[in-house]
C-alpha positions in Angstrom: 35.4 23.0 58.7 38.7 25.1 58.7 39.6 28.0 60.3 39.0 31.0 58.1 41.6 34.1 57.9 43.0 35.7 54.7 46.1 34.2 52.7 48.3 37.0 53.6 47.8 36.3 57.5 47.9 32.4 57.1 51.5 32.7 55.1 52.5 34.9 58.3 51.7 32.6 60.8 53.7 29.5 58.7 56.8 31.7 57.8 55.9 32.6 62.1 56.1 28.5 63.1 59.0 28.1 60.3 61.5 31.0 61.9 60.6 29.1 65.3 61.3 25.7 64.4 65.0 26.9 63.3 66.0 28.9 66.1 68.8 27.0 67.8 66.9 26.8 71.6 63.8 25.4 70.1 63.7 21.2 70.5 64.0 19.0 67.9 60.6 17.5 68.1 58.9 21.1 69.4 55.4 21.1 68.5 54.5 23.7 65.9 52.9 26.3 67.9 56.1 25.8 70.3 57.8 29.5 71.5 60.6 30.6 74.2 59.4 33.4 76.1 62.2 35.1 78.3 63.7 31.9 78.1 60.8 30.0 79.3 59.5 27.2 76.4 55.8 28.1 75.9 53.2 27.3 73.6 50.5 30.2 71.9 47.1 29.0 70.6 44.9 30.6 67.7 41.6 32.0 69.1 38.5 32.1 67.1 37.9 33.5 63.8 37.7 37.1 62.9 35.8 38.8 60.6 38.1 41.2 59.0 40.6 37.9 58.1 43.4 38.9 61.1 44.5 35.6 62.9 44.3 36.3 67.0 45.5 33.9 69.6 47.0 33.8 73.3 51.0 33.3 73.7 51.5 31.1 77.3 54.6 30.0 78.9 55.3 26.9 81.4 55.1 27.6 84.7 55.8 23.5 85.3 55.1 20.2 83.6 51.2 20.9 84.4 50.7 24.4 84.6 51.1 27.4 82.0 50.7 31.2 82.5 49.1 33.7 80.1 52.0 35.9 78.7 50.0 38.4 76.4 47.8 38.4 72.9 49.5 38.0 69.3 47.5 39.7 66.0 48.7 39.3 63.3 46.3 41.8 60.5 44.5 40.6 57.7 47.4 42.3 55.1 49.9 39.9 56.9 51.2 42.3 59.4 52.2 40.9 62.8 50.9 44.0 65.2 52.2 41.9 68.5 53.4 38.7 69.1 55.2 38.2 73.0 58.3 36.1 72.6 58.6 37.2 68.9 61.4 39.7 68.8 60.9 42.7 66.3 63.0 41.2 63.6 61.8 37.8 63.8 58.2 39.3 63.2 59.4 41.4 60.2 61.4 38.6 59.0 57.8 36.6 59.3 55.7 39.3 57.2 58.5 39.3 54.3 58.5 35.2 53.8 55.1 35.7 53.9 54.8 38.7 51.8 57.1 36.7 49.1 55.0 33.2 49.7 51.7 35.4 48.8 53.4 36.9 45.0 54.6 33.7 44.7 51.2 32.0 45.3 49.2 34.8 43.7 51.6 36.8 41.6 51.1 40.4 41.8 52.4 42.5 44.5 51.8 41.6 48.4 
């Protein structure tokens, strides 16, 4: 069984891992839910699922090889808006909710 959110959020959160993976201080072989927080390499997990279709999750960043720290909470809304995402600048979210606002129409026509 799959995790369950709406298409608008699940294009956000791809365009999300996408705009990571190309930024020039992520590693080569980062792990798709990789993210720099204050400089610090980090990780952020999806929680569980949400009724109204929103995707939730916890950002952390590495404290050491063995040890994280809990940096904040990431939502990003049901109509594929990213309402706060630590370690995600404020263009780098809208950048996220336009690629996937464009990967919706082109999935689903019509407007986002």
């Amino acid at each position: 069984m799959g995790y369950s959110c709406t298409a608008k959020a699940s294009f956000v959160r791809q365009a999300i891992e996408d705009i990571i993976k190309f930024l020039p201080d992520t590693p080569k072989n980062a792990p798709s839910n990789f993210i720099r927080v204050g400089g610090v390499a980090g990780f952020w997990e999806i929680g569980g699922e949400r009724p109204d279709g929103s995707i939730t999750g916890t950002v952390f960043k590495n404290v050491d090889e063995n040890h994280c720290r809990k940096v904040g909470a990431f939502k990003i809304s049901a109509a594929g808006l990213v309402e706060r995402f630590p370690g995600l600048n404020p263009a780098g979210r809208h950048a996220a909710e336009i690629r996937g606002a464009n990967r919706y129409v082109e999935t689903f026509g019509g407007a986002a």
